[in-house]
C-alpha positions in Angstrom: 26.5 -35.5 28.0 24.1 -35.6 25.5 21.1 -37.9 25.4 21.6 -40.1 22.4 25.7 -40.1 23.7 25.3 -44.0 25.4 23.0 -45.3 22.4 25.6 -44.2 19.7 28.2 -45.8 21.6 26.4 -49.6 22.2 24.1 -49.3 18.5 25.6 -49.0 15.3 22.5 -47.7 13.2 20.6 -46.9 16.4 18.2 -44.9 14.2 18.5 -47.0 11.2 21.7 -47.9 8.5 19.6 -46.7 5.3 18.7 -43.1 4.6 15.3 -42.3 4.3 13.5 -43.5 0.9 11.8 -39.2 0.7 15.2 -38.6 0.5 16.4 -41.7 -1.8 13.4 -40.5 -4.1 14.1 -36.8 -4.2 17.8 -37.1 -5.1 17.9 -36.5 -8.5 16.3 -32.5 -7.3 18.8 -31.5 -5.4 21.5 -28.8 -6.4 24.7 -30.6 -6.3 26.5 -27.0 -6.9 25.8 -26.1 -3.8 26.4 -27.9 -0.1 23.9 -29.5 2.1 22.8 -29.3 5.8 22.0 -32.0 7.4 20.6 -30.8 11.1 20.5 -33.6 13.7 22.7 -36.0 11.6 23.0 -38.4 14.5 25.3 -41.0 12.9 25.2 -40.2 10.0 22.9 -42.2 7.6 22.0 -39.7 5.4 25.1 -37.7 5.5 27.3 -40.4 4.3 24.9 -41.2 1.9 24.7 -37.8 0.5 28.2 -36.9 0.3 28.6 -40.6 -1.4 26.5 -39.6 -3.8 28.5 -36.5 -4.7 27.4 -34.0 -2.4 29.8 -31.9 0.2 27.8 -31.8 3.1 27.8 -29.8 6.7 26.3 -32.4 9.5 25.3 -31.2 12.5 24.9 -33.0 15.7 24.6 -32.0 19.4 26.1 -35.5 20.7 29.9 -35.5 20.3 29.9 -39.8 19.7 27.6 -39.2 16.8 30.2 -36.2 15.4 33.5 -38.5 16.2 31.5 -41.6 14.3 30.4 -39.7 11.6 34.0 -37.6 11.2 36.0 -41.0 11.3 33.7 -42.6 8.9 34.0 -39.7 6.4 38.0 -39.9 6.8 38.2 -43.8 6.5 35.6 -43.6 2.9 37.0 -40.2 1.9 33.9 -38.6 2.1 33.7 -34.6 1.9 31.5 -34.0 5.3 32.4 -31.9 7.8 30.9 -32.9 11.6 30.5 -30.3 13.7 29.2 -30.9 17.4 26.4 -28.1 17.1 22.6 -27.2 16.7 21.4 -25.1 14.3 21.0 -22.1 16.2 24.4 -21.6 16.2 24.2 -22.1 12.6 25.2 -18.5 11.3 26.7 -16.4 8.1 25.4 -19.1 5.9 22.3 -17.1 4.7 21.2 -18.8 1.0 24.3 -21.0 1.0 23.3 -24.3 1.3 21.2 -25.9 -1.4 19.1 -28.7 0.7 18.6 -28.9 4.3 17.4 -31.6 6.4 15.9 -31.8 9.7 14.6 -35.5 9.9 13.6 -36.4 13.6 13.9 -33.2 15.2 10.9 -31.6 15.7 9.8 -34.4 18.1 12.8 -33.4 20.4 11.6 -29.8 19.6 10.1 -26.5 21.9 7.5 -24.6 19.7 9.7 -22.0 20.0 12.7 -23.8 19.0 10.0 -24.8 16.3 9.7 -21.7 15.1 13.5 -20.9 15.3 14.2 -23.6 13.2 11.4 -22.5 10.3 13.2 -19.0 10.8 16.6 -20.8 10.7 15.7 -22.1 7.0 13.9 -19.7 5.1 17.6 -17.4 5.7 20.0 -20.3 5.0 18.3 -22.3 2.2 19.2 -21.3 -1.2 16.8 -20.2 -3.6 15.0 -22.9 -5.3 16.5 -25.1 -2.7 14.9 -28.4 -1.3 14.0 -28.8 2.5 13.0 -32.3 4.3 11.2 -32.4 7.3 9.6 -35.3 9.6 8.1 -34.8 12.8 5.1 -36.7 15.3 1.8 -36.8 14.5 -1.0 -36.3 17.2 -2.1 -39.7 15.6 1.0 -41.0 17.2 0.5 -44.2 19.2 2.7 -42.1 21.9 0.7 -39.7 22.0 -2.1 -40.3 24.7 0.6 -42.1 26.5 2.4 -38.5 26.8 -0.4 -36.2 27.0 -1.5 -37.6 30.1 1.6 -38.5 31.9 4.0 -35.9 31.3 3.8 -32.0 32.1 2.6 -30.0 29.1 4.8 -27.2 27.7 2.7 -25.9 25.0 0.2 -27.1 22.5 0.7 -30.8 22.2 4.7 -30.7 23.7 5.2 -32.6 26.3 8.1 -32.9 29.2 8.9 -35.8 31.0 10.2 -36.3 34.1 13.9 -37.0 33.3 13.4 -34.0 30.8 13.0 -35.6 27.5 10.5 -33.2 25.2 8.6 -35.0 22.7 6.6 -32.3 20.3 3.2 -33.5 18.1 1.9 -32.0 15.4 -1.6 -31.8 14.0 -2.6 -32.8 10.9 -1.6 -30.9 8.2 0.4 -28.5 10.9 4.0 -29.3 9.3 3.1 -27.3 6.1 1.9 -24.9 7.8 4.5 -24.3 9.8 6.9 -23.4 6.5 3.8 -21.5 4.9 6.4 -20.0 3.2 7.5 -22.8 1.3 6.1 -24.4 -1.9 4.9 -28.4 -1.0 6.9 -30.5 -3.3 6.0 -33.8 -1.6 4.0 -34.9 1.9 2.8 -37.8 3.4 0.9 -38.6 6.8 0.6 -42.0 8.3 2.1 -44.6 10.4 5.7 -45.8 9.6 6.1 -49.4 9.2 7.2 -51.0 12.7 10.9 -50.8 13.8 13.2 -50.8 17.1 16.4 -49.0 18.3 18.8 -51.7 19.4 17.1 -54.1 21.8 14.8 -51.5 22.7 10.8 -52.4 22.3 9.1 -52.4 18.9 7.8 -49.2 17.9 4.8 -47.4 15.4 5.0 -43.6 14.8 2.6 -41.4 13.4 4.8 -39.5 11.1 4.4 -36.4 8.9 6.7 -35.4 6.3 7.5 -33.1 3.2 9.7 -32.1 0.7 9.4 -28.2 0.7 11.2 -25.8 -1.8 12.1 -22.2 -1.2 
């Protein structure tokens, strides 16, 4: 069972009903010719959103609830996505075919390896000229100390807890660098504005993200 399996079944929205506003913003840059990737689409905020706004999009989830909600609500609105129950490393023969990806949320949840998997991942599946969007934790997270000193490190700020949740921080100015290969369309560092997850405790993250192009 996946980890985000029970939330998606009790929380409509659990991460949020709106689409991010990096994304809202950016719209009119995206390459409607070609189809978008959206990694980690949980239930599907920005999927729907997307393919209501003329896209065809590919969204990609681990938890099979979040694929079933996002697949019935695509049916029901006649919306061209297609949910697969996947991660992107099993994302293959799609090299340069998608023209935006998006990976909002999931480098927290991340291995640096995986990390670097996933940089691989998009420099051979973006299309040229295609547009990337990327969030991840901040070492500026309020979280942060919280984890670095009660859960096991697995590499440079990535932590594992003991019921084996990962949570992966980055330094500032370390999500560009990570897609060096990339040209910085748009980035931001901060703290988010305060929110919660169901009836689960208000929360602050220190949040990086960016608009890259290939």
């Amino acid at each position: 069972m996946n980890s985000f399996d029970d939330a998606y079944r009790t929380v409509d929205g659990y991460f949020g009903e709106q689409p991010e506003k990096i994304l809202v913003t950016h719209l009119p840059d995206l390459n409607m010719d070609r189809p978008v990737l959206d990694i980690g689409s949980g239930q599907g905020r920005h999927a729907l959103y997307l393919a209501g706004s003329g896209f065809t999009v590919d969204a990609l989830d681990p938890s099979g609830v979040a694929v079933d909600q996002v697949a019935r609500a695509a049916v029901e609105r006649s919306l061209p996505v297609r949910a697969i129950q996947s991660t992107f490393q099993d994302v293959a023969g799609a090299d340069g075919n998608y023209g935006t990806i998006l990976a909002f949320g999931l480098i927290p949840l991340l291995s640096r390896p995986e990390i670097e998997a996933l940089s691989a991942m998009v420099a051979s599946t973006l299309a040229p000229r295609g547009l990337v969007f990327i969030t991840a934790f901040g070492t500026w997270d309020p979280a942060y100390p919280r984890h670095a000193s009660r859960w096991h490190a697995v590499g440079p700020n990535s932590f594992r807890g003991p019921r084996g949740d990962l949570r992966t921080y980055l330094e500032p100015g370390e999500l560009t660098r990570l897609f060096s290969g990339f040209v910085v369309v748009a980035s931001w560092e901060g703290l988010c504005p305060e929110h919660r997850h169901g009836m689960g405790p208000v929360e602050r993250h220190g949040l990086a993200e960016t608009v890259l192009r290939r």
